[in-house]
N, C-alpha and C positions, 0 to 999 in steps of 0.2 A: 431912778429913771435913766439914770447915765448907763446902767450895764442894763437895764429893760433895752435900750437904742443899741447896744454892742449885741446883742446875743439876735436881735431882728436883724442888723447889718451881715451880721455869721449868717445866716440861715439865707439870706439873699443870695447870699455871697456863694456859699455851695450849692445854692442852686442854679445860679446861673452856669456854673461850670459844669456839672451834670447834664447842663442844654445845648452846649455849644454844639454837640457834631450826632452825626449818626451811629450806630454800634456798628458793627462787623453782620451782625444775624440781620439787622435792616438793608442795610446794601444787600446783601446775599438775596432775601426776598423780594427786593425791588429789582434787582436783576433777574432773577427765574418767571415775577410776573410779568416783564418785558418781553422775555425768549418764550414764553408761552402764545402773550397775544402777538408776537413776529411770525410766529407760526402760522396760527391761525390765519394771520391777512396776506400771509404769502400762499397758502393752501388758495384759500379764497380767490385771489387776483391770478393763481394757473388754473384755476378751472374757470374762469370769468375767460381768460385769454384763449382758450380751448374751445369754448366754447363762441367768442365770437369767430375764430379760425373759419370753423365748421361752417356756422353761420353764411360767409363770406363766401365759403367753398359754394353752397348751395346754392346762393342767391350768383355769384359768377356762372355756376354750370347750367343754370337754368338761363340765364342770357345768352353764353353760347352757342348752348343747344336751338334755343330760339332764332337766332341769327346766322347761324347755317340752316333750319329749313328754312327758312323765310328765301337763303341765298339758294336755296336746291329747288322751291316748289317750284317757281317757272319754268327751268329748263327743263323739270321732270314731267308736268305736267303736259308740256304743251311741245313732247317729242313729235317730229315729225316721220311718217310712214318714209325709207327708205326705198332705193332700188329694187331689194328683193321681199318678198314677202314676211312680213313678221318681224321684219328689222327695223328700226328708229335714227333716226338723227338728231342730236342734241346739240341746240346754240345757244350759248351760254354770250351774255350780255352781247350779242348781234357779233362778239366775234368768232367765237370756236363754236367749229362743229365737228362732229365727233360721232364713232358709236358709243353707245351712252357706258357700256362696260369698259371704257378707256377714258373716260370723262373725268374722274374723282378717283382719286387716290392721296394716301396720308404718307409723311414721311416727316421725322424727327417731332409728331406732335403737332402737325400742321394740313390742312387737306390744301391740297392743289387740284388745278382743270387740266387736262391735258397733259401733254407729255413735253409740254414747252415752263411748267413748271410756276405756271400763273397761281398766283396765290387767291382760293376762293378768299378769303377774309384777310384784313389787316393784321399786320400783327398786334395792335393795342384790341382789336377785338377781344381775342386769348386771354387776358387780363394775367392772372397767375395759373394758367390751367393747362394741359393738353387733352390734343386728342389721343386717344390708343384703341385698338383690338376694332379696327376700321374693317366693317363689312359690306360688301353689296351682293345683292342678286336680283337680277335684270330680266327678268322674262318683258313678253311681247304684250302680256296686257299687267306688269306691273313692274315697281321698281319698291325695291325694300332694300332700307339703308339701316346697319345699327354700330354705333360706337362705343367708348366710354369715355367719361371727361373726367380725369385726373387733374388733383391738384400737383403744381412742380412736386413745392416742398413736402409735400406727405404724399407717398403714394397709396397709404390707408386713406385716404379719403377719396370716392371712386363712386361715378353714376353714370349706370348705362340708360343711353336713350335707345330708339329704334323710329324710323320713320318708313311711313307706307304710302309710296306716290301712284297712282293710277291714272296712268295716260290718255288724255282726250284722244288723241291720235286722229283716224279720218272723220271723226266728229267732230274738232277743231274745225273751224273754217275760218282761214285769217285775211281781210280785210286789204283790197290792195294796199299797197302803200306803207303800210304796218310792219315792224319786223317784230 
């Protein structure tokens, strides 16, 4: 029984030392399946980021676009018939008036009224965007405005709008008292 109990203990005994650690080819495959799924969730998380970019772009250019016409319908709208015929005058928030082809203009990504350099929109309107490739053409019975709204950081991402205002002009009738 005494060597039955030595030859069980031997056999314990190398086997435990056989368990202690890892081999060289187990680390080596635990490392390659790490650097594989690293991959994977970093592929994952730049198209995830790419895509909410995009996202953001779309949902910004569509508010700004929104928040300059909303700031252009009324002074486009409800141009008033000037001195000479066929010509308009434009007041813009009861202080500028203007012919309406000197009214709006764009510079460094930003539209201004006038040539005193008033900013139609705040600058937190803008969010991460600008404006560029700023058009007008002003005839007497319309006003058609078109841009495009770039984001800063990527200029690959790019949406042109166009807006078309048509003037009440002497079919406006405004209200004493009213500006």
């Amino acid at each position: 029984m005494n060597v039955l109990k030595r030859r069980v203990s031997r056999v314990r005994v190398s086997r435990l030392r056989s368990q202690t650690g890892f081999t060289l080819t187990e680390m080596l495959a635990a490392i390659l399946v790490l650097t594989l799924l690293t991959g994977v969730v970093s592929t994952g998380v730049a198209g995830a980021v790419d895509i909410y970019r995009r996202e953001r772009f779309a949902s910004q250019s569509q508010v700004l676009a929104g928040t300059i016409y909303n700031s252009l319908s009324t002074p486009f709208r409800f141009m008033k018939d000037g001195t000479e015929t066929g010509t308009y005058m434009v007041k813009y928030n009861g202080e500028h008036a203007a012919q309406p082809d000197s009214l709006l203009y764009e510079e460094n990504g930003r539209l201004y009224v006038v040539d005193d350099k008033h900013p139609l929109l705040m600058e937190k309107a803008y969010g991460n965007c600008d404006v560029e490739e700023f058009h007008r053409d002003i005839s007497s019975d319309s006003v058609d405005i078109s841009f495009a709204i770039c984001d800063k950081t990527d200029k690959s991402l790019k949406k042109e709008y166009e807006f078309h205002f048509k003037p009440l002009g002497s079919n406006y009738k405004q209200e004493e008292g009213t500006t």
